[in-house]
C-alpha positions as semicolon CSV with decimal commas, in nm:
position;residue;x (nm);y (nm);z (nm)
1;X;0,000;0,000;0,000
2;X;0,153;0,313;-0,103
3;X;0,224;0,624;0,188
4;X;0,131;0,970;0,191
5;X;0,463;1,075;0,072
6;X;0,418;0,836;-0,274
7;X;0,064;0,984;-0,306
8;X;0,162;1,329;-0,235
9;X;0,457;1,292;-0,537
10;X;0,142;1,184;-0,766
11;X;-0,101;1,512;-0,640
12;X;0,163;1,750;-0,684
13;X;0,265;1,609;-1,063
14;X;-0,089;1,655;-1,161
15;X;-0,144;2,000;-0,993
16;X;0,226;2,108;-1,137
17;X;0,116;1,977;-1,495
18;X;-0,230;2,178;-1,508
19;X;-0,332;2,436;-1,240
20;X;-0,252;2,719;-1,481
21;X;-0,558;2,532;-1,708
22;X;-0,719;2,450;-1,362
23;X;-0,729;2,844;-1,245
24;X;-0,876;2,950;-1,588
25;X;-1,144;2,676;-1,641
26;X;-0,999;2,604;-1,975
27;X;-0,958;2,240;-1,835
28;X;-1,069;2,070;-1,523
29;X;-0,866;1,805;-1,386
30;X;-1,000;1,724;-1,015
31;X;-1,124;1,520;-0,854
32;X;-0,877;1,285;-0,901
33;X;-0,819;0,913;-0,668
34;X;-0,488;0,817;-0,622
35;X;-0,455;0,441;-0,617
36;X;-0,309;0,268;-0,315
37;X;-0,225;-0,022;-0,435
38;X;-0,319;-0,369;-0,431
39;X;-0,236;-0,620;-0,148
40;X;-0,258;-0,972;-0,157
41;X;-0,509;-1,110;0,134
42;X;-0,232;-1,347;0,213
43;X;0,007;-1,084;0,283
44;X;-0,285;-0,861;0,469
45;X;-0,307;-1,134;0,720
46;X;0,033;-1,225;0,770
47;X;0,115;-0,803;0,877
48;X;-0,260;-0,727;1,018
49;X;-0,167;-0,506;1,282
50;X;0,097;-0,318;1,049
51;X;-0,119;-0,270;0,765
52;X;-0,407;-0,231;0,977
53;X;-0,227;0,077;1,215
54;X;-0,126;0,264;0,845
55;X;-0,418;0,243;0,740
56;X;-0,570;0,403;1,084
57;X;-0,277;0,675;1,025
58;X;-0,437;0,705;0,649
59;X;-0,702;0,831;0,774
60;X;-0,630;1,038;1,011
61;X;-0,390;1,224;0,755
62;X;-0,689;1,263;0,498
63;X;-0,943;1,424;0,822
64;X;-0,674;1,675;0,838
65;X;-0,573;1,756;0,483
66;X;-0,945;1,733;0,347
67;X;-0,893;1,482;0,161
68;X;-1,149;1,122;0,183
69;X;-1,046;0,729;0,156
70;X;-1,179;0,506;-0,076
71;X;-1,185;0,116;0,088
72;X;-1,285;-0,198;0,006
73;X;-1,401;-0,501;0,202
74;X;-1,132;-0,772;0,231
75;X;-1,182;-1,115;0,388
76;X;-0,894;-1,171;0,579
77;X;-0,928;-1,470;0,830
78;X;-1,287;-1,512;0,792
79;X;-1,360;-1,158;0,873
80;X;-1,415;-0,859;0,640
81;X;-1,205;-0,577;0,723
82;X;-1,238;-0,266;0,473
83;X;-0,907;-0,170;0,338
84;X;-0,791;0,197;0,189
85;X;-0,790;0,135;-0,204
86;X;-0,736;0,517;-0,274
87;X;-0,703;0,878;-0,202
88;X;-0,946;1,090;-0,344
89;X;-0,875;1,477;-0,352
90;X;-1,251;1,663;-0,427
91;X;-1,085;1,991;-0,563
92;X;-0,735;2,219;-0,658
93;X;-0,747;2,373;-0,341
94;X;-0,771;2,018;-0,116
95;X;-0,436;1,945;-0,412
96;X;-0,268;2,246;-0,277
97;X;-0,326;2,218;0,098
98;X;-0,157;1,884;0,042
99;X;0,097;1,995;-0,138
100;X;0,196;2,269;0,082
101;X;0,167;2,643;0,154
102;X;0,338;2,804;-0,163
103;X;0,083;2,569;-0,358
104;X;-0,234;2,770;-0,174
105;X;-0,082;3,074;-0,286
106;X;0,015;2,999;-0,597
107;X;-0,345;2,876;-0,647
108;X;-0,525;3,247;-0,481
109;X;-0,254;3,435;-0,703
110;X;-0,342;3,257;-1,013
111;X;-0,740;3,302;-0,970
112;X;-0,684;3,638;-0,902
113;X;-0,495;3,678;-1,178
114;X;-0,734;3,449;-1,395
115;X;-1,022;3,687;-1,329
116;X;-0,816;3,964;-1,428
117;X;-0,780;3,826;-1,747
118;X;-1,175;3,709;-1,751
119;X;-1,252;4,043;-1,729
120;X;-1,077;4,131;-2,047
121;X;-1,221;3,851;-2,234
122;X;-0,904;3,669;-2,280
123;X;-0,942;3,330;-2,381
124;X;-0,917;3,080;-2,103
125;X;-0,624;2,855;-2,297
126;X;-0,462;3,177;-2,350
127;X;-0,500;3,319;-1,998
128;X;-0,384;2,996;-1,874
129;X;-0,026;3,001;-2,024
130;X;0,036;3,365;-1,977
131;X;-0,057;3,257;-1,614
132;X;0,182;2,974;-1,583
133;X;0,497;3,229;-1,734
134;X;0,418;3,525;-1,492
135;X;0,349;3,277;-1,225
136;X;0,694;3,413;-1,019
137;X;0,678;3,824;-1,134
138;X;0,545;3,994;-0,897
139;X;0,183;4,188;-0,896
140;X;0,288;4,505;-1,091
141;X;0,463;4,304;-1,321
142;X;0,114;4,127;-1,408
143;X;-0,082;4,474;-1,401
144;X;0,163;4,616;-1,641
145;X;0,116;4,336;-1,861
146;X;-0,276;4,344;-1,869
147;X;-0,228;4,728;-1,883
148;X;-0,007;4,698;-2,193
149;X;-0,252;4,448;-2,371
150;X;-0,561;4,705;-2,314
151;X;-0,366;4,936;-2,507
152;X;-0,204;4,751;-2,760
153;X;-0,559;4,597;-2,837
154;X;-0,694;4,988;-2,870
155;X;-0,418;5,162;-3,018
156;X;-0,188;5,070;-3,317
157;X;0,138;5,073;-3,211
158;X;0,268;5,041;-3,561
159;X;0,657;5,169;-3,609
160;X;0,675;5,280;-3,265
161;X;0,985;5,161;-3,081
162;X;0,957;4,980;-2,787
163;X;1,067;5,298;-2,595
164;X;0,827;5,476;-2,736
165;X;0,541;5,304;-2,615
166;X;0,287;5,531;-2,396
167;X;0,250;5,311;-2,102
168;X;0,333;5,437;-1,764
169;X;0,575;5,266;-1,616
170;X;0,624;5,000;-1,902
171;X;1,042;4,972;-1,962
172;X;1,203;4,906;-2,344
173;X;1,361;4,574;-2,213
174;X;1,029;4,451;-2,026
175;X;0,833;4,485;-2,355
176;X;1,127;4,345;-2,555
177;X;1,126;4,019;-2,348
178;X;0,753;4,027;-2,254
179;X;0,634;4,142;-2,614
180;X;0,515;3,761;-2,716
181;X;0,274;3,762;-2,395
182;X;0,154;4,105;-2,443
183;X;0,048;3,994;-2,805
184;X;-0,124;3,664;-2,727
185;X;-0,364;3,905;-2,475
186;X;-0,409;4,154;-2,685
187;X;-0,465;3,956;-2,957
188;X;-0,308;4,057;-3,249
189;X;0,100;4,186;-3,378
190;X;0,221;4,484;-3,220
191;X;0,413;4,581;-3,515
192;X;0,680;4,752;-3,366
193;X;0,997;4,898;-3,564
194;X;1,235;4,659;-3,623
195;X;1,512;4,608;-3,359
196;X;1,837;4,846;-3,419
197;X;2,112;4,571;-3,596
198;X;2,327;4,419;-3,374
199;X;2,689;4,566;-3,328
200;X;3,033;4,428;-3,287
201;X;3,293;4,573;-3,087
202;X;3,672;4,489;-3,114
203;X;4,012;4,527;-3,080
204;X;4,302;4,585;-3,332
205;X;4,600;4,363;-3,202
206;X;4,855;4,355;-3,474
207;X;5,209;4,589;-3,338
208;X;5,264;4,668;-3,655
209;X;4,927;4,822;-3,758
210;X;4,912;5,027;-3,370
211;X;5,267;5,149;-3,420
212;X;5,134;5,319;-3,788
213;X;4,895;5,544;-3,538
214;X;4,595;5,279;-3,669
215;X;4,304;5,268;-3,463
216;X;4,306;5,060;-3,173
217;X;3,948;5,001;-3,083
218;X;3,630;5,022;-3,370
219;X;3,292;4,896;-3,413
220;X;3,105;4,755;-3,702
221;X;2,713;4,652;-3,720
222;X;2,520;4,325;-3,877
223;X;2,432;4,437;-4,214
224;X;2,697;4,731;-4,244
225;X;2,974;4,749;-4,507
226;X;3,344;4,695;-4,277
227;X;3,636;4,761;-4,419
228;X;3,901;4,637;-4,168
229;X;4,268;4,811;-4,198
230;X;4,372;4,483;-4,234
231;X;4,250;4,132;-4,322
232;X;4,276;3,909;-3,969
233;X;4,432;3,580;-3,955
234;X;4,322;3,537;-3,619
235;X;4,025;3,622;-3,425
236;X;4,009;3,568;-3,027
237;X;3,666;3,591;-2,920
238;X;3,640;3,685;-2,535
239;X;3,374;3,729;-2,350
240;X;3,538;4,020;-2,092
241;X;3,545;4,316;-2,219
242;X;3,823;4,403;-2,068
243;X;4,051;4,100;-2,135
244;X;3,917;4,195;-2,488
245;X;4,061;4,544;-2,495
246;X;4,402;4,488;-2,299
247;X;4,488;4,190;-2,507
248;X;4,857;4,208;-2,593
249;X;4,976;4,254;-2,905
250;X;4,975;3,940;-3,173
251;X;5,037;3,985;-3,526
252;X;4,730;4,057;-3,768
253;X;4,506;3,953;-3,459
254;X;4,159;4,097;-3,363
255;X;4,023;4,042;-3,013
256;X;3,637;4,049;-2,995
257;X;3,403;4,107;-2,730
258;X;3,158;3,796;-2,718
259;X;2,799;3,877;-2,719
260;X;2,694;3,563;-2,495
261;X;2,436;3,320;-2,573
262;X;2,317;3,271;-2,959
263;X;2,643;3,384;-3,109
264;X;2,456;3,463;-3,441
265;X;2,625;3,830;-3,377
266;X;2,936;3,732;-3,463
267;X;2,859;3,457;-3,741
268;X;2,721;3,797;-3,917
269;X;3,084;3,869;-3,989
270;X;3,305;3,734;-4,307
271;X;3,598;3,797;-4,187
272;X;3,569;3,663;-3,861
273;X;3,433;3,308;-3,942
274;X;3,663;3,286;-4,253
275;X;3,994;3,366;-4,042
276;X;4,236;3,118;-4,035
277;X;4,239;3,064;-3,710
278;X;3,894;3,132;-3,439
279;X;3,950;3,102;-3,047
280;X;3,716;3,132;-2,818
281;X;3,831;3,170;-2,463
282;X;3,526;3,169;-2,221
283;X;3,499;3,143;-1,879
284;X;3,559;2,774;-1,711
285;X;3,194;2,724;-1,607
286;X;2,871;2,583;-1,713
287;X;2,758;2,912;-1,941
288;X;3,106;2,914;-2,070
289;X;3,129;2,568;-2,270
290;X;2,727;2,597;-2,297
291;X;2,772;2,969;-2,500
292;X;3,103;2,790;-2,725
293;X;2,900;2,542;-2,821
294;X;2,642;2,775;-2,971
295;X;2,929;2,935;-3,160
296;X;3,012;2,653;-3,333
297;X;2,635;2,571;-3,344
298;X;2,553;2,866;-3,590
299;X;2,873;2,815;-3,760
300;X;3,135;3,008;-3,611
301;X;3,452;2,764;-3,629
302;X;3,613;2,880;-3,308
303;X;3,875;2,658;-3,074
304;X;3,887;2,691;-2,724
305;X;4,181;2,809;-2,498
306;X;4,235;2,751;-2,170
307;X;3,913;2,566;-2,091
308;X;4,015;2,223;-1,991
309;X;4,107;2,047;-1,700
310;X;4,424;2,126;-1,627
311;X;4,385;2,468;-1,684
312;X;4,096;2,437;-1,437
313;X;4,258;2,260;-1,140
314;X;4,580;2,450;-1,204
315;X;4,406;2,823;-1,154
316;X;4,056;2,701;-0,875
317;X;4,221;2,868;-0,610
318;X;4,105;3,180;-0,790
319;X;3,753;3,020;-0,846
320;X;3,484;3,133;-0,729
321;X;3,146;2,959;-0,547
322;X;2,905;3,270;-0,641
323;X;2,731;3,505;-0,863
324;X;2,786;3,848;-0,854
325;X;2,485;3,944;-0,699
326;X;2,601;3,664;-0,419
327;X;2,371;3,462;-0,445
328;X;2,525;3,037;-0,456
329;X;2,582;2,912;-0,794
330;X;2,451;2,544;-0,780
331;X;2,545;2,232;-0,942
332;X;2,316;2,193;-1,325
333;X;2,257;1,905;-1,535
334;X;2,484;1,897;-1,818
335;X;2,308;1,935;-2,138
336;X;2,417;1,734;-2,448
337;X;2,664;1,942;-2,629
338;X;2,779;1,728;-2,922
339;X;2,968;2,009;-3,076
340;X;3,252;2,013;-2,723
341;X;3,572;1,778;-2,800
342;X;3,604;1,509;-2,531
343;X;3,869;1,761;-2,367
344;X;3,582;2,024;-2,387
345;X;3,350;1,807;-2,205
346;X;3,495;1,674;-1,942
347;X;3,594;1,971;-1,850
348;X;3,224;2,093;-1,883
349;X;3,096;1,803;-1,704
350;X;3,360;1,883;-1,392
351;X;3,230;2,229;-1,344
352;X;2,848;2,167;-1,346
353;X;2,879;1,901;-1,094
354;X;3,184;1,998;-0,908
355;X;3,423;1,779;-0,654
356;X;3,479;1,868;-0,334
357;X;3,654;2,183;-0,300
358;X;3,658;2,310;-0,680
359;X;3,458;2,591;-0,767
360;X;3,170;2,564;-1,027
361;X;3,336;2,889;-1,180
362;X;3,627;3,027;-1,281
363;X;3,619;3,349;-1,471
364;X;3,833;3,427;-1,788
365;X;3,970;3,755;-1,662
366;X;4,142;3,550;-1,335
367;X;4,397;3,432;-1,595
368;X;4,699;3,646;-1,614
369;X;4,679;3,818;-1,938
370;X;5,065;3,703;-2,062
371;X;4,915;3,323;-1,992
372;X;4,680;3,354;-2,194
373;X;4,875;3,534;-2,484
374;X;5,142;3,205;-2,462
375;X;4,844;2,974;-2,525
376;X;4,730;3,190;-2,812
377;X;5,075;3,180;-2,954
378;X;5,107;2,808;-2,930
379;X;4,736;2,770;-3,102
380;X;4,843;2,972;-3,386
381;X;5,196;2,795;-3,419
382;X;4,983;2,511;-3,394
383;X;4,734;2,584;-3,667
384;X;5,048;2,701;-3,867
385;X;5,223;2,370;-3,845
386;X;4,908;2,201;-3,979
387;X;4,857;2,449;-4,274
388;X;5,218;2,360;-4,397
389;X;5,164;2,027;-4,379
C-alpha cells in the first residue's frame, strides 16, 4: 500500500502539470483518486496489525488535509475488514493544501490573476499560459502586462519603438522580453519597428598596424559594409570586455568582445568566421562551454583556450562559489553538447557538478593576461604547423 509521501509525489505532478488550465477553467482536472495499491489477502493477514495501524494513520492524515479514503471489504481470516484502495482529492485547493503552503498561494494568485484576465475577455487557454509564465513576477509586473494588452488591443502601435510606447511605467527591455505575452492578450501583432542591428565591438592587435597610429578600438554593425585596416588571420573571441581590450599585441590579430548566448552576432561577420584561425576563450563554467557550443552551433569555427582540466585545477584557487549578486551558484545538469571535443567536455561536465573543493566557476579575466597570450601563440603555431603540412 503506497504512503502519503508516494501519493503526495502523484497530487503534486498533476497540480504542477495543469493548475494554470485548472485556475482559468480552460480544463478541469480534479477530482482525481490516487490508487493505493493492491495487497494480496495473504500478505494482509500475515502483517494485520501493520497494515491495519497505516491504514488508521491514512485516515487520520486525509481528516486533516481534506482529503477522503476510498476502501474496500477484504476477507482476511474469515472476517471482512475494509481496506484503503485510494485517495481521493474533491478539488485544486484540497491538491494544494496537500501539497503545501506556496501551492495555496500559488493557487489564490493565479485566480486572481485568472479573473483579471476574464474580465478582459481573454481566452481561457490563453490566460492559462500567460498565467503559468508570470506565475513568479510579482503583482505590478502582471498589471503592467494586462495594462499593456488594453492598449495595444486599442491603439496601433505600428513603427513605434519599444521605448516609445505610452504606457506608464512600461520599460524598453520589459516589452522586448515580454512582447510575445503582451500579443497573445491583446490579440493581435504589435508591429513595432524593427530592432536596431546588432553591433560588434573589437580590438586591433597587430604591433605593426598600432605602431602606424591605426586605430586601436572600432565597431562595425550586422548588415553594415566593414572595411578592416587589415584582413585578420586570427580572431580571439572573449567574452570580458576588458581581457578583450588589454589583449597584448599578436600579429594581424583581432580580439572580440563575445555577445553571450546565440552567437549569431558574430557569425554575421566574413571575416571573422573565414579567419584562419577562431578562439574562443570563455569562462571555465557551465555558461562558458554551454555559450562555445552555440558558436560553433551557428557556424562560427572557433577553438577553445584555456578551458580544460588542467587549466581548471591549475588556476581554482582563484575560483569562485558565487554570482555576482552573491547569491550560490549550484550544481546543473549537463546538457548534451555534441559540438565540445572530449577535452571540452569533461571539463564541462567537472564544473556543473563539481568535486569537493573546486569551484563551479572560474572566470576568464582570473587568468593572467601574458598566460593567456602564450596559449594563443602556441594555437596559432599550432594551426600554422598544420597548414604547412
Amino acid at each position: 500500500m503506497k504512503n502519503v509521501e508516494a501519493a503526495t509525489v502523484k497530487i503534486r505532478k498533476r497540480l504542477s502539470g495543469s493548475w494554470h488550465l485548472d485556475v482559468t477553467g480552460a480544463k478541469g482536472s480534479w477530482p482525481f483518486d490516487v490508487p493505493l495499491g493492491n495487497i494480496a489477502s495473504s500478505e494482509i493477514a500475515a502483517r494485520f496489525s501493520e497494515i491495519q495501524h497505516d491504514a488508521a494513520e491514512l485516515h487520520r492524515w486525509a481528516s486533516r488535509s481534506g482529503a477522503t479514503i476510498r476502501t474496500k471489504s477484504r476477507h482476511v481470516g474469515g472476517t471482512a475488514q475494509q481496506m484503503p484502495t485510494h485517495i481521493c482529492v474533491a478539488d485544486i485547493e484540497t491538491a494544494a493544501g496537500i501539497c503545501g503552503q506556496d501551492w495555496v498561494q500559488r493557487i489564490e494568485r493565479g485566480r486572481s490573476r485568472a479573473a483579471a484576465l476574464a474580465a478582459d475577455d481573454v481566452d481561457s487557454t490563453v490566460a492559462a499560459s500567460v498565467i503559468r509564465a508570470f506565475d513568479m513576477q510579482s503583482d505590478v509586473n502582471f498589471e503592467l502586462l494586462v495594462a499593456a494588452a488594453r492598449w495595444f488591443r486599442d491603439n496601433d502601435g505600428a513603427g513605434l519603438t519599444p521605448r516609445q510606447v505610452p504606457i506608464p511605467g512600461l520599460h524598453a527591455k520589459w516589452l522586448n522580453t515580454n512582447q510575445h505575452h503582451v500579443e497573445a492578450l491583446a490579440g493581435r501583432p504589435l508591429h513595432l519597428a524593427r530592432p536596431h542591428p546588432a553591433r560588434l565591438h573589437f580590438t586591433y592587435l597587430d604591433a605593426g598596424h598600432l605602431a602606424a597610429g591605426g586605430r586601436r578600438y572600432d565597431v562595425a554593425t550586422v548588415g553594415d559594409h566593414t572595411h578592416l585596416p587589415y584582413v585578420p588571420r586570427v580572431v580571439l573571441i572573449t567574452e570580458n570586455k576588458d581581457t578583450a581590450m588589454t589583449f597584448p599585441a599578436t600579429p594581424l590579430a583581432v580580439a572580440v568582445e563575445g555577445e553571450g548566448r546565440g552567437g549569431g552576432t558574430v557569425a554575421s561577420f566574413d571575416w571573422i568566421t573565414s579567419a584562419e584561425l577562431v578562439v574562443y576563450w570563455g569562462d571555465i563554467d557551465a555558461d562558458g562551454f554551454e555559450i562555445l557550443a552555440e558558436y560553433r552551433r551557428v557556424g562560427v569555427p572557433a577553438r577553445s583556450m584555456l578551458m580544460d582540466l588542467d587549466t581548471y585545477h591549475r588556476y581554482a584557487p582563484w575560483g569562485t562559489y558565487r554570482w555576482p549578486n552573491g547569491s550560490e551558484i549550484e550544481s546543473r545538469e549537463p546538457r548534451d553538447l555534441g559540438e565540445l571535443t572530449d577535452d571540452e567536455r569533461a571539463a564541462y561536465l567537472a564544473v556543473c557538478e563539481p568535486a569537493l573543493n573546486m569551484p563551479p566557476r572560474l572566470e576568464q579575466e582570473r587568468i593572467p593576461l601574458a598566460d593567456a597570450h602564450q596559449a594563443l601563440h602556441a594555437l596559432v603555431g599550432a594551426e600554422a604547423s598544420c597548414r604547412t603540412q
